[in-house]
N, C-alpha and C positions, 0 to 999 in steps of 0.2 A: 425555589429561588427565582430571582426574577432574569430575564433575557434582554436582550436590547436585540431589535433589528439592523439590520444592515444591506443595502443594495448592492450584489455580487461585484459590480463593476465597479465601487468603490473601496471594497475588501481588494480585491484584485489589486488595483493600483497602490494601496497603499502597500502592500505584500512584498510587490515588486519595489518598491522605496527602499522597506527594510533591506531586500535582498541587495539590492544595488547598495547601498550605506555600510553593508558589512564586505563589499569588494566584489562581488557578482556582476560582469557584464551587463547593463541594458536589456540583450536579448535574451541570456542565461536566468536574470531576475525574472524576465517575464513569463520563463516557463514555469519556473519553479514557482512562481505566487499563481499561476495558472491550472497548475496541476493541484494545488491545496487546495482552490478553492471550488475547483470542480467536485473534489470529497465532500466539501460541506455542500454544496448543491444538492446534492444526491444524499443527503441525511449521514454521510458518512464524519462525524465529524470528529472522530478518535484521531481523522488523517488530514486534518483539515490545520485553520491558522492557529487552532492552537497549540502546533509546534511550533510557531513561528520563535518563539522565547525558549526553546531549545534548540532549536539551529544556530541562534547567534549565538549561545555560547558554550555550544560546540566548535562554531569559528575561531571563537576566542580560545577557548581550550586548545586548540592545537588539531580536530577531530575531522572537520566539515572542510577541503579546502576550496574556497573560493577562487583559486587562481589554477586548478588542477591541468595537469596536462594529460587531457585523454588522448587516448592513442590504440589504436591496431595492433595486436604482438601476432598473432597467427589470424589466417586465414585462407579458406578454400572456397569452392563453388557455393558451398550449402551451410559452411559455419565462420565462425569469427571469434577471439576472446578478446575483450576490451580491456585495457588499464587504465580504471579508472581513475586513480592518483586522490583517493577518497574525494571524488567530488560529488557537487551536491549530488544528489539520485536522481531527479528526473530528470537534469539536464543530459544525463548520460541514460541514463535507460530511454529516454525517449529516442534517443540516437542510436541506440542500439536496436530498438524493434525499428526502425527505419530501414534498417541496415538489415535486418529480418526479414521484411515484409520484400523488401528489393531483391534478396536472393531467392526468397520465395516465388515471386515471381518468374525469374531466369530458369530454376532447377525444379520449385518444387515445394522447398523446403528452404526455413533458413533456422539456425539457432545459432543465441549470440550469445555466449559465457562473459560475464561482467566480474572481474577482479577487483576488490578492495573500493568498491562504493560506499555509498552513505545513505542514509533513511530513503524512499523511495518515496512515501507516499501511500494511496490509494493501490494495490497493484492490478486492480479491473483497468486501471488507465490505458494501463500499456498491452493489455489482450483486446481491450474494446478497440485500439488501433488497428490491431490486423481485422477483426471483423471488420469495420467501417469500407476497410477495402476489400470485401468479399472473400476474406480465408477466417481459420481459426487461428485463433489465438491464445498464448501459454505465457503466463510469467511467475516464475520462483523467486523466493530472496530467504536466503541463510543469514543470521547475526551468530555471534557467541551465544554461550549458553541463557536460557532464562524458565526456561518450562522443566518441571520433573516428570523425567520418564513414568511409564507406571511401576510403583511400587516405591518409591524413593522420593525422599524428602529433602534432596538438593536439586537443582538443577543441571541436568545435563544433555539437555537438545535445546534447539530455538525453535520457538512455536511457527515455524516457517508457512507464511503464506503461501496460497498459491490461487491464481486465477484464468479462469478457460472462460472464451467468449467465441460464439459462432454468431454467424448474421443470418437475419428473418428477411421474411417480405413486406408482409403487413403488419407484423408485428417488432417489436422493438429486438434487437438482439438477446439469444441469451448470454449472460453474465454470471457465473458464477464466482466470488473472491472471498475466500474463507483462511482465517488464521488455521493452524492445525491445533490451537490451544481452544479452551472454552472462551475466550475473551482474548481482544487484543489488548497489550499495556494501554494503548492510548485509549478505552475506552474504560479502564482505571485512571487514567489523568482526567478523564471528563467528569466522572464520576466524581474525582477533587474538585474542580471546577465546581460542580451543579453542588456540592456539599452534601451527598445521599452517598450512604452506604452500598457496596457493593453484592451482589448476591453468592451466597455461601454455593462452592464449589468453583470458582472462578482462580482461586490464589491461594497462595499461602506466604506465611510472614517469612522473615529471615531464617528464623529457629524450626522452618519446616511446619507448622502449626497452621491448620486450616484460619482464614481471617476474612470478614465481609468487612473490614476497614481498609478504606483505599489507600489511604497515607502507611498504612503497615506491610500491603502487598510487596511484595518482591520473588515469587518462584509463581508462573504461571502453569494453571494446571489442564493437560493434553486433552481435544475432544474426543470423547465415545474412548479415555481410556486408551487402551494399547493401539486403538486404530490411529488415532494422533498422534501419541509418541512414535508409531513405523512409520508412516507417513513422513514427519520432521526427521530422524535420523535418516531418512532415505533421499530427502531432498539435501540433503549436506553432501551427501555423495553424488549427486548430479548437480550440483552448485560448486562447492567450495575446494570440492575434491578435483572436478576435473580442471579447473585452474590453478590446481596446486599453493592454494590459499587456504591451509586447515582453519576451521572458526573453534571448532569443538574440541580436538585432540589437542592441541598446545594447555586447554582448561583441564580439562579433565585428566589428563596424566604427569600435568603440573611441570611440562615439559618448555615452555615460554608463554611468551603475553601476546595479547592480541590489541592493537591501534581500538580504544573505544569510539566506537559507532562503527566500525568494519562490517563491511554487508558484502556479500557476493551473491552474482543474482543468476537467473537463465532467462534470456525471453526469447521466444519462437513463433514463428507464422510458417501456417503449413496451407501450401495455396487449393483450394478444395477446384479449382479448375484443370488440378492433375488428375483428377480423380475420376472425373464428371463434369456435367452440366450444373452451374455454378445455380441458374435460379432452379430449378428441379431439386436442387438440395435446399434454398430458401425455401422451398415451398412445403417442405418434407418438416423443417423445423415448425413451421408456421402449423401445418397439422399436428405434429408433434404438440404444440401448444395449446391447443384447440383443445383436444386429447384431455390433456392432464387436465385442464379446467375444466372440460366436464362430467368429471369421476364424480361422484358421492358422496358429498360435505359429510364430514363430522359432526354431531352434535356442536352448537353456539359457533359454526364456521358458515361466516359468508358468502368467501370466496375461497380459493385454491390460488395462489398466486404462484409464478415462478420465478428463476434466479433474472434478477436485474428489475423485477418489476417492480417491487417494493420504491428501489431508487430513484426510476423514472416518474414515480407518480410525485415522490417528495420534491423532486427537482423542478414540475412545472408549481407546485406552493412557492417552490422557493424565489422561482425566477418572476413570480410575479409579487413578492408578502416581503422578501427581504430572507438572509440569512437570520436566524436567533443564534446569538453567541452568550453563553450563560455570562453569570457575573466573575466569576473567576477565571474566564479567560478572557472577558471585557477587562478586567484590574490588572491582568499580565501584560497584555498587548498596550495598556497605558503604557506601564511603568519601560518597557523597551522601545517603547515609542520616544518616551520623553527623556531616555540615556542615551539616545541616537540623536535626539534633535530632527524625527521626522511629523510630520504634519497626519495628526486622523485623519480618518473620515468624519464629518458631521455627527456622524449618530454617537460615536463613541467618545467626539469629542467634551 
């Protein structure tokens, strides 16, 4: 299928239009078109603008609020829980590793419980923040149900992300950010997009039925098997549980509803200067990396690459070639472009 390029800083701005056009602040738009299109920089493009046509009409739905009033409900030295008032995701999770990274500094540590958010995003975004400033970094995010446990052919965890990022010296940070599923949904919506078939063990249909049709997916299926599915029911108890926000009990014991799009998150920075000598520990990851790269290729293997690198290498393509945005999320981003009355960019227009 063919691709159109696009120049990041003209994705961006336009992003930030839509966002601002469905009632998002100026500053609030600019994060949130900010945070999308750093995913598609980085090759990530499940989390990239082609959610932008499911945000707005999430807005409109009732799902996404634009006008949230976040707020502080508890806090001490080292933690915090946010009310998000479903707002968008990264303008509050960014607020909240902030908010993270700050008491990290003071004590040590910081972890910030996020109640009743909405799509996030990328979630390397917000652990690459605390590394950037010289600690680790941790971000979770629970939805309602959508992955089947193992053995079962409904759904009953959410394939809950989660991403750790520590800082190098010479070398780029590591990043790791992994669904707990075999695939994220949004990389079934690209998959619609690009118009190619999905690969068999990723999903299954409504009726529980194994399916490589992306338009038929709907129960995503757990990585490595039981290890994904413990992983995601164990993240709901460290997310959704401790803010007393169930995602998954009200579904599964048929006990009430959950607000669609309801995300509850955690993100944490744990300042590695409590611990030790901050570049003595860069330097330790930096060998550490060294290390692995020079193991013993595999048969038909070039290189040995680690977590975050893969992203960084598509990022300097990107920032110099342009984003590619397939045709069906170029055809989407028309048609909510031109029901808003905002202006493309050049390439798409």
């Amino acid at each position: 299928m063919p691709e159109t390029r696009v120049a990041a800083q003209e994705l961006e701005a336009f992003a930030a239009a839509i966002f601002e056009k469905v009632g998002l602040s100026p500053e609030d738009a600019a994060t949130e078109a900010h945070v999308l299109v750093w995913a598609n920089l980085r090759g990530i493009d499940s989390h990239g603008v082609l959610r932008i046509p499911q945000y707005v009409a999430s807005v409109e739905r009732g799902g996404m609020n634009p006008h949230a009033h976040i707020r502080i409900e508890r806090e001490t030295p080292a933690v915090l829980l946010i009310e998000a008032d479903h707002a968008f995701g990264p303008v509050v999770t960014t607020l909240a590793m902030r908010c993270a990274i700050a008491k990290a500094a003071q004590v040590g540590v910081g972890w910030a419980v996020i109640r009743n958010t909405t799509h996030q995003g990328a979630m390397g975004y917000y652990a690459l923040m605390a590394a950037e400033e010289g600690m680790a970094g941790l971000a979770i995010v629970c939805n309602p149900p959508n992955m089947a446990p193992t053995g079962a052919k409904a759904a009953g965890v959410h394939n809950s992300p989660i991403a750790i990022a520590v800082p190098a010296k010479q070398h780029g940070a590591l990043v790791l950010d992994m669904a707990t599923s075999v695939a994220a949904f949004g990389k079934i919506q690209l998959a619609i997009d690009k118009g190619i078939p999905i690969p068999a063990g990723w999903a299954l249909d409504q009726d529980g039925n194994p399916t490589t049709d992306p338009r038929q997916a709907r129960i995503l299926l757990p990585a490595g098997g039981y290890k994904g599915y413990g992983l995601a029911l164990m993240f709901e108890c460290l997310t959704s549980l401790f803010a007393g926000n169930p995602l998954l009990e009200p579904i599964l014991l048929h006990t009430g509803t959950v607000r669609p799009g309801t995300q509850n998150s955690v993100v944490a920075a744990v300042n590695i200067a409590a611990f030790g000598d901050v570049e003595a520990y860069r330097e330790h990851i930096d060998r550490l990396i060294e290390g692995i790269k020079a193991l013993p290729k595999a048969e038909g293997v070039e290189e040995i690459l680690v977590p975050g690198e893969p992203e960084r290498r598509v990022l300097a393509e990107r920032q110099a070639q342009g984003i590619p945005l397939p045709e069906g999320t170029v055809r989407n981003l028309r048609e909510v472009a031109s029901r808003l009355g905002v202006p493309l960019p050049p390439a798409l227009a």
